[in-house]
LOMI-42111 format. One line per 5 residues: number of its first residue (from 1); their letters; for each residue x, y, z of C-alpha. Coordinates in Angstrom, 2 decimals, padded with zeros to 5 digits. Example, Ala and Ser with C-alpha at 12.3 -4.5 7.8 and 13.67 -1.06 7.14 Angstrom:
// LOMI-42111
1) AS) 012.30:-004.50:007.80; 013.67:-001.06:007.14 $
//
This chain:
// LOMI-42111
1) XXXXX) -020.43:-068.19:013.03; -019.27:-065.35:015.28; -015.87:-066.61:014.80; -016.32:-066.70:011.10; -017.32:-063.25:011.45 $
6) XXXXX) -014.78:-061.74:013.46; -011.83:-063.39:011.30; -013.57:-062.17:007.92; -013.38:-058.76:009.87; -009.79:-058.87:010.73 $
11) XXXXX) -009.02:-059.46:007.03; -010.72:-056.76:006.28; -009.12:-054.53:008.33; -005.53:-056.00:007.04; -006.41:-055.52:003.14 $
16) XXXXX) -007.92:-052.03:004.10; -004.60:-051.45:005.98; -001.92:-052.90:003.20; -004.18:-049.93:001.10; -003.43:-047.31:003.09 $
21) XXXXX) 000.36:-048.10:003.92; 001.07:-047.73:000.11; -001.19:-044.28:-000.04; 000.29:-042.56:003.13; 004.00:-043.59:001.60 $
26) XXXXX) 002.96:-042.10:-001.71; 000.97:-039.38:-000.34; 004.41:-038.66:001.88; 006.67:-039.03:-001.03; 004.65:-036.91:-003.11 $
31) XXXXX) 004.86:-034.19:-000.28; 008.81:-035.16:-000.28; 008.85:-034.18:-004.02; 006.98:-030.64:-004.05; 009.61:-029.82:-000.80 $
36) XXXXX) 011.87:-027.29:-001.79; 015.52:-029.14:-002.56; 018.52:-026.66:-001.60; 019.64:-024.35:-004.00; 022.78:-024.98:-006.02 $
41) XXXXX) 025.40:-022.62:-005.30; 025.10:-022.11:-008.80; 021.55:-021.34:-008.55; 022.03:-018.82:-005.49; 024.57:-016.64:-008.09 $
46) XXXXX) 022.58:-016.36:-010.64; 019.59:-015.55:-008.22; 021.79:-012.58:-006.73; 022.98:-011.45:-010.01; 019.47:-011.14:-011.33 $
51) XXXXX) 018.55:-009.90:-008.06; 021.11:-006.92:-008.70; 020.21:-006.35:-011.87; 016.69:-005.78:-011.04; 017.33:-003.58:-008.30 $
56) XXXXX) 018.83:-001.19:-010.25; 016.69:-001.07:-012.82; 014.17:-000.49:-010.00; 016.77:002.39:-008.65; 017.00:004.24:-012.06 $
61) XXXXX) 012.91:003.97:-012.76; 012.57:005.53:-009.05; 014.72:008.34:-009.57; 012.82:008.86:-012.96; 009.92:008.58:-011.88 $
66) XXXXX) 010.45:011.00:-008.52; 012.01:013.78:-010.97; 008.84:013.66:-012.78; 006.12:013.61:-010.31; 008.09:016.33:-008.65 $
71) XXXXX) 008.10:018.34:-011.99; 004.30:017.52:-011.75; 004.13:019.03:-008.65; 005.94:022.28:-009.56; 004.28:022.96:-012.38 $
76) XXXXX) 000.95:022.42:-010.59; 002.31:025.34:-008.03; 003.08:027.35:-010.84; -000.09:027.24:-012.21; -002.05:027.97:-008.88 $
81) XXXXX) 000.57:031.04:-008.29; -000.50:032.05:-011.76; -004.07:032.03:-011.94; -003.90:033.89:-008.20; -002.04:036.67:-009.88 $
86) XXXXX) -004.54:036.64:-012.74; -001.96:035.63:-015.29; -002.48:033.47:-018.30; -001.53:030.03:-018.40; 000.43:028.79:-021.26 $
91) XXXXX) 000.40:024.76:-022.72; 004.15:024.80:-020.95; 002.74:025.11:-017.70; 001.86:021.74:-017.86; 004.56:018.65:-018.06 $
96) XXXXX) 003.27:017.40:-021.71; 005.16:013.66:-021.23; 003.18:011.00:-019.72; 004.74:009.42:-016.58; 007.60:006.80:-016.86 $
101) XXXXX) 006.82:003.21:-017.31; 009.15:000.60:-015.64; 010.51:-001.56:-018.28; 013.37:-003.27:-016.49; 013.89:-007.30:-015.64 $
106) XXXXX) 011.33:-008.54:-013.22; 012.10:-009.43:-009.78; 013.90:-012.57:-009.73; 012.51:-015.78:-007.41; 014.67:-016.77:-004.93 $
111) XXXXX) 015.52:-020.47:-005.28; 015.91:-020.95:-001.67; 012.31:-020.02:-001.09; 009.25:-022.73:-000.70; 007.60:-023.06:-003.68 $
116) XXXXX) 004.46:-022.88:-001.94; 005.71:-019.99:000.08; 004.07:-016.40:-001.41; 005.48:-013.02:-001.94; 004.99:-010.48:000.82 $
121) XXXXX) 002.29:-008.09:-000.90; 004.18:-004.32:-000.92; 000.50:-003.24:-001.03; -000.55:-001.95:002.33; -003.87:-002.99:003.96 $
126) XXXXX) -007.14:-001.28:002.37; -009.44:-000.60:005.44; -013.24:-002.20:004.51; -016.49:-001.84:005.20; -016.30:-004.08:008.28 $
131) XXXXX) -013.60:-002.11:009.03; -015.23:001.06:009.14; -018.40:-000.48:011.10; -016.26:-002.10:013.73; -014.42:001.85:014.21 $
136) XXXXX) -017.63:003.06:014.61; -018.52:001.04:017.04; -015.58:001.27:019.18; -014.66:005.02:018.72; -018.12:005.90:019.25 $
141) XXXXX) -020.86:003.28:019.92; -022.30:004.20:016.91; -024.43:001.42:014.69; -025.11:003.08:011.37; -028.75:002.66:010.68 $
146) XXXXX) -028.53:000.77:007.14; -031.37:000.84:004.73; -033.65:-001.99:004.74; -033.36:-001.93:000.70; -030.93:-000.45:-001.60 $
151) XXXXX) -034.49:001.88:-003.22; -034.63:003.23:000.44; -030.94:004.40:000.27; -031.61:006.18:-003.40; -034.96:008.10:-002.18 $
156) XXXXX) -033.35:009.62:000.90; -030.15:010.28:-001.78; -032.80:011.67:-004.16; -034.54:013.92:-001.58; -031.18:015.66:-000.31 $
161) XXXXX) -029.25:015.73:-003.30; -032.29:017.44:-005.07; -033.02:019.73:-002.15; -029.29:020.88:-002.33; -029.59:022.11:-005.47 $
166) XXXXX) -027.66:019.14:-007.86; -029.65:018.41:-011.18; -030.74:015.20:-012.24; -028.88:014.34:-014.84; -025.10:015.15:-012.94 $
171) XXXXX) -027.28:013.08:-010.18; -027.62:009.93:-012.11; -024.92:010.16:-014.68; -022.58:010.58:-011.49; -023.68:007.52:-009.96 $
176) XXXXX) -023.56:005.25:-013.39; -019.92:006.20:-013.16; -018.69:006.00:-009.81; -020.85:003.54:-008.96; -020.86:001.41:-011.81 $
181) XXXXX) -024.11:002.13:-012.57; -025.27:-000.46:-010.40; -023.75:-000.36:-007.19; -025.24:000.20:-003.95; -024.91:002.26:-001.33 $
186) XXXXX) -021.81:000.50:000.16; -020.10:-000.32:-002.81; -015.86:000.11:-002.42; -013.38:001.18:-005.56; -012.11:-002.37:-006.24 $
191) XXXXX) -014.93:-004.75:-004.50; -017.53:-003.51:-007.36; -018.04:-006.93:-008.88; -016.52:-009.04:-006.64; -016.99:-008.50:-002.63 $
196) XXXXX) -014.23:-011.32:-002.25; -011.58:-009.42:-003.95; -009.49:-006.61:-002.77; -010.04:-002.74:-002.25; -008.35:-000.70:-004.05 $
201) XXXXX) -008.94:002.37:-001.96; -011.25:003.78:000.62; -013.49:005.08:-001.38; -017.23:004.09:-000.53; -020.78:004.94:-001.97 $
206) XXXXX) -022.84:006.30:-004.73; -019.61:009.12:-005.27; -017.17:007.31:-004.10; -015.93:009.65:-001.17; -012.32:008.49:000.01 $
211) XXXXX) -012.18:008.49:004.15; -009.94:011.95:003.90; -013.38:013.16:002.10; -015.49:012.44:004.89; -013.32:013.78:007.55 $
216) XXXXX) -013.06:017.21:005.56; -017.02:017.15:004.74; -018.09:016.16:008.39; -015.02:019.16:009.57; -016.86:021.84:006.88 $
221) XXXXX) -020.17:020.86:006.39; -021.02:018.90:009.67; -022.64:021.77:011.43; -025.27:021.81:008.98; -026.02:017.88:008.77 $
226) XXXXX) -026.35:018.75:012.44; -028.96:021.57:011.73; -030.86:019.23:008.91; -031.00:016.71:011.10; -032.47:018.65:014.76 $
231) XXXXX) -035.15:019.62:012.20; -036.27:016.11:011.61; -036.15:015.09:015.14; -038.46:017.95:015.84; -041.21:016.31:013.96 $
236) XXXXX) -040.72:013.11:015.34; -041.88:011.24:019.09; -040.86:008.43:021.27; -038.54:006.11:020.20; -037.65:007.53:016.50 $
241) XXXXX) -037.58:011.07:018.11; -034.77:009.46:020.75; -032.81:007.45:018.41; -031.84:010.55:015.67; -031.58:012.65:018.97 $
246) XXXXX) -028.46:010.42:020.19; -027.13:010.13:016.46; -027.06:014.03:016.21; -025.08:013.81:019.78; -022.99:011.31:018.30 $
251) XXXXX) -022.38:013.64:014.82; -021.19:016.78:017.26; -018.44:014.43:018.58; -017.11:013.46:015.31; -017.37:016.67:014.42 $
256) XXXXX) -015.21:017.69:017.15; -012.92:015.43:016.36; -012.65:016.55:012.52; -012.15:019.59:013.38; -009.36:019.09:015.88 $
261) XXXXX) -006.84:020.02:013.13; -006.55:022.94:010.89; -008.72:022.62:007.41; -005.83:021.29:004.95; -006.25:018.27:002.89 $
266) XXXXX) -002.90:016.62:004.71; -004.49:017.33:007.99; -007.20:015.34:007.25; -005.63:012.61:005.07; -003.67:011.74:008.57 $
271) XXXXX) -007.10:011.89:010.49; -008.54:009.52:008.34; -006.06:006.94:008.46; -007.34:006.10:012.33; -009.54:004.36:014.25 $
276) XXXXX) -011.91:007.59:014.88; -011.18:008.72:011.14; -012.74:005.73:009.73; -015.55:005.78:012.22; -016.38:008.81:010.59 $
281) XXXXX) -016.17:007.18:007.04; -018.57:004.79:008.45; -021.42:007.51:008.33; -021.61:007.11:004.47; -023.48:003.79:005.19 $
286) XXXXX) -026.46:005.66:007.63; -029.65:006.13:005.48; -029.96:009.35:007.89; -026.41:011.16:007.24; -024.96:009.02:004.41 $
291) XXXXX) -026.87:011.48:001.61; -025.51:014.37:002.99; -022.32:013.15:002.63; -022.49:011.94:-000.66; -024.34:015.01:-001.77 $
296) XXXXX) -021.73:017.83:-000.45; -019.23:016.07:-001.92; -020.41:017.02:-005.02; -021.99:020.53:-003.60; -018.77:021.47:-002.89 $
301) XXXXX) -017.14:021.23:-006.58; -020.56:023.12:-007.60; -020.22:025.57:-005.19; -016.26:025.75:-006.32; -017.12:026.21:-009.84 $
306) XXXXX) -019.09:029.25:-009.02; -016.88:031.36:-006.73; -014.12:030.85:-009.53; -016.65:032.42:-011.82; -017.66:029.41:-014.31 $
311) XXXXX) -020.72:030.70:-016.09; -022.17:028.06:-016.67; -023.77:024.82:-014.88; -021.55:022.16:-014.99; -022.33:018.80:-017.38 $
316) XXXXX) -022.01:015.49:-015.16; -018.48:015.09:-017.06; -017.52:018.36:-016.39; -018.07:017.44:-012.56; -016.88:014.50:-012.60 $
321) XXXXX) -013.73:015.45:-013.17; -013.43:017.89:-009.91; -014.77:015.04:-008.50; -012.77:012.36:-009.76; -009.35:014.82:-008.96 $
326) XXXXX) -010.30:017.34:-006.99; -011.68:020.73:-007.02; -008.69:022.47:-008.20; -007.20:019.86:-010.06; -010.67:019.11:-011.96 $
331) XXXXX) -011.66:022.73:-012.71; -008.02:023.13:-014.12; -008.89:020.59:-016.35; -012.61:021.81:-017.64; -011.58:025.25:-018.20 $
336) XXXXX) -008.60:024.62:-020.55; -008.80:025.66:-024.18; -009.93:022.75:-025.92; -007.12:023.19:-028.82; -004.74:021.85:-025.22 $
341) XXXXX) -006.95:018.93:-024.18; -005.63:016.35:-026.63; -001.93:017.16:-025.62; -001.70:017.29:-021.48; -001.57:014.65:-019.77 $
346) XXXXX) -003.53:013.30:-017.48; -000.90:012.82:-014.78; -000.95:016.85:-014.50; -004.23:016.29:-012.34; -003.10:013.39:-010.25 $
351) XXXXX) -001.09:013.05:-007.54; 001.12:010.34:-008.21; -000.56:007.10:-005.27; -004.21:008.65:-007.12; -002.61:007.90:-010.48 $
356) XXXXX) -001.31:004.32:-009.88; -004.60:003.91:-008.17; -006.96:005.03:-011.29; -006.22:002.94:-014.11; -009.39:004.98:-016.08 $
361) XXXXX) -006.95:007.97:-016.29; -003.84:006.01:-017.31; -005.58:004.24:-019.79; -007.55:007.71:-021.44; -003.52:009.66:-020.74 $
366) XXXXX) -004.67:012.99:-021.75; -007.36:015.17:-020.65; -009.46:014.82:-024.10; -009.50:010.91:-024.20; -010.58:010.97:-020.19 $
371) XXXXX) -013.16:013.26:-020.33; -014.65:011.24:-023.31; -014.23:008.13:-021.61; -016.09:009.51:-018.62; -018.79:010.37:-020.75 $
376) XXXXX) -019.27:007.30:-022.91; -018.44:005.00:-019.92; -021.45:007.27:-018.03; -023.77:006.71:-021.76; -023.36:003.08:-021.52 $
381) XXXXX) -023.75:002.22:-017.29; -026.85:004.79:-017.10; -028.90:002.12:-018.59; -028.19:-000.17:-015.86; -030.62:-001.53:-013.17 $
386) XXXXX) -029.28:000.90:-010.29; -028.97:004.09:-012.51; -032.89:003.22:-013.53; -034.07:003.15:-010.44; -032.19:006.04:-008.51 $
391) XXXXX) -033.66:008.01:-012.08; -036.83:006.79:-010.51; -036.52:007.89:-007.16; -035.74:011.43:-008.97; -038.99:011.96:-010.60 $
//
């Protein structure tokens, strides 16, 4: 019987094997058949004449497209020179075309490539959250103390951002639009629907505040997150009292550190593209400092608005813009005669990476169309679950 057994086993094991032989020499030839052959000589000219021909295409676009963001540029200058001389601007201080469009071949495949082999990405590396966390951590053994639920985040947002002086409605209308009107506190341009997928940019939170933001808030405004801060530790004991204590000490030295160049946006921008730069960016995700943050951001443009003499208080749209572009940029915008608004551009306000980057202004390509796309897109996401509830925390 054991014999039996053993030789029923043995053909067992030679039908299971006479399956496999014919599956491993398929599976191989199959693997054979998706290999890339050599390209044809024939195939390797036309490749390199394509090749040529999209390259310059590409050459022509780029010059095109450099002549005009550097006419962008100018003009911008001209305008600034302007207004600080307390002359009037004119609709041809603006560049009234919209920004070139490549419309050559596309880049050809190259035939002697793996099929299976994929493009190098000309995109550099978006920093992440993780990212930012890890800096933190390394730069300055600093842990950001996250909230425990994203309605904790919005009632410390609430409390500062009311304190400082911002209304409700630019409050919540704000959020809806940078945030989607249901993002949370660590939501990133780019991962707002899908935390799998790519960032677009740095910017993180409830006002989206790019890493160069943080390092010029923390540089300008640090001193007084410092002072807010000290005051809360004061009423505090043991290990609460201890714990904001050594995040304050922690706050000086990135404060330090932000202010180690002069105040210019460039200065920054290059600050904010290290290690201790995006350790800095990393504070947006602290229930403790994060609200400051987001808040001044917008405090700023407020405060902006008024030394330039805007009489009155700005709609959320209105700041949005100066958010969305900048200060200058968005008061520029807001305080042009609205007979101009349906004919410049929306390029004008952009600097060209912030442009490619924002495909909200390319799509709405003059300042009319954007400004009512802000506020329809802000009519529509304030009725979402996270614009609700920070309302909430507001009452």
């Amino acid at each position: 019987m054991t014999r039996v057994r053993h030789r029923y086993g043995l053909a067992c094991a030679l039908i299971t094997l006479l399956a496999i032989v014919p599956a491993a020499a398929q599976t191989a030839e199959t693997k054979h058949a998706t290999e890339a052959l050599p390209a044809s000589p024939a195939a390797i000219a036309q490749y390199q004449r394509a090749l040529a021909e999209y390259q310059d295409a590409q050459a022509a676009y780029a010059a095109e497209a450099e002549a005009y963001w550097s006419l962008i540029t100018q003009k911008r200058r001209e305008r600034a020179a302007k207004r600080a001389g307390e002359q009037p601007l004119a609709l041809e201080d603006y560049v009234l075309t919209q920004p070139p469009v490549y419309g050559g071949p596309p880049k050809p495949v190259d035939p002697s490539r793996p099929p299976d082999e994929k493009p190098a990405s000309s995109r550099p590396y978006v920093p992440v959250v993780a990212d930012f966390l890890a800096a933190a951590k390394q730069e300055f053994k600093f842990v950001p103390r996250q909230p425990q639920s994203e309605g904790e985040f919005k009632r410390a947002y609430a409390e500062v951002a009311l304190a400082a002086g911002l209304r409700k409605e630019q409050i919540v209308r704000i959020y809806s639009f940078e945030a989607g009107g249901n993002g949370g506190y660590d939501v990133q341009a780019g991962l707002e629907r899908d935390k799998s997928g790519r960032a677009i940019t740095t910017a993180l939170g409830y006002n989206q505040l790019l890493a160069t933001n943080s390092v010029e808030v923390v540089a300008e405004s640090g001193p007084h997150f410092v002072q807010a801060l000290a005051a809360r530790a004061a009423a505090l004991s043991g290990p609460e009292k201890a714990a904001l204590e050594n995040k304050i000490a922690v706050l000086r030295k990135m404060i330090s550190f932000a202010r180690s160049v002069p105040d210019a946006w460039n200065e920054h921008q290059a600050l904010a593209g290290t290690s201790k730069g995006l350790a800095i960016h990393a504070l947006n995700l602290d229930v403790d400092i994060g609200p400051y943050l987001q808040t001044q951001k917008l405090m700023d443009s407020v405060v902006f608005a008024r030394r330039k003499g805007f009489p009155e208080t700005l709609t959320a749209a209105e700041l949005e813009m100066m958010n969305l572009t900048g200060d200058g940029n968005g008061f520029d915008m807001i305080t042009m005669p609205h007979e101009w608004r349906s004919r410049v551009p929306t390029a004008n306000f952009f600097q060209r990476g912030g442009y490619r980057d924002n495909p909200v202004a390319q799509r709405n390509n003059v300042v009319a169309r954007l400004i009512a796309a802000t506020d329809a897109h802000m009519d529509r996401e304030i009725k979402l679950p996270g614009s609700r509830e920070l309302a909430a925390a507001l009452q």
